[in-house]
N, C-alpha and C positions, 0 to 999 in steps of 0.2 A: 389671486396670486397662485402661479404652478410651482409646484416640490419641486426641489431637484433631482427627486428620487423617483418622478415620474418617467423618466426615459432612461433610467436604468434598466439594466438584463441583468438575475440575479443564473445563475446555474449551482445545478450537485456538486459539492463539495468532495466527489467521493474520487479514490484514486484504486487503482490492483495493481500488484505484482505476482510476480511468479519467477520462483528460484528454483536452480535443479542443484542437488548436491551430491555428496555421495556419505552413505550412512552405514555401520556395521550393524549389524543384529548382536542381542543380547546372549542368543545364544549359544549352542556349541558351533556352530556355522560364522565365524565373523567375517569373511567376505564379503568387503563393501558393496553396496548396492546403491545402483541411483536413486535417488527421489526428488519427489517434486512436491513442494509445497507451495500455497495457495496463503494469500494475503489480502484482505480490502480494509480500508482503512477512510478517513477522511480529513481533510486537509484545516488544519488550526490555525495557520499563519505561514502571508510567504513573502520571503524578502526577496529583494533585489540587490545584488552586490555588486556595485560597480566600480574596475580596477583600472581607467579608462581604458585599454584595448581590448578587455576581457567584462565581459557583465554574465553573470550567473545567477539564476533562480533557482533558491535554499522553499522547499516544501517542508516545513514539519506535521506530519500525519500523527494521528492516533490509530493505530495497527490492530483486526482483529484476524487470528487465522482460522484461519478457510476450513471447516470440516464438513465434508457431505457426504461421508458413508459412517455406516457404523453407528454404533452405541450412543454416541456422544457427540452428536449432529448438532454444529454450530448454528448454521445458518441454511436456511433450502432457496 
């Protein structure tokens, strides 16, 4: 007797974003400045919402950000 889990395709869970905003500094200089931050995360459950003329796909991720310079280097 075959699974029926044998002709499944499973894939990475993994999702990124990347936002640009605009940020002041602490200093004496507060003029905003752009930024860009960096996000990966993976994906814990996804619905499907459907309002019949309208269907939407709700992702809830668990979110880690992104650091790759510096001191305190999250992820490489």
């Amino acid at each position: 007797m075959k699974s029926a889990k044998t002709n499944l395709v499973t894939m990475d869970p993994i999702v990124v974003v990347t936002f640009t905003t605009m940020c002041k500094s602490s200093g004496p200089d507060s003029s905003p400045i752009k930024t860009i931050l960096e996000y990966v995360g993976w994906v814990e459950e996804i619905l499907e919402l459907d309002y019949g003329t309208t269907c939407v796909i709700v992702l809830f991720c668990n979110w880690v950000k992104a650091n790759y310079k510096g001191t305190i280097v999250t992820m490489k």
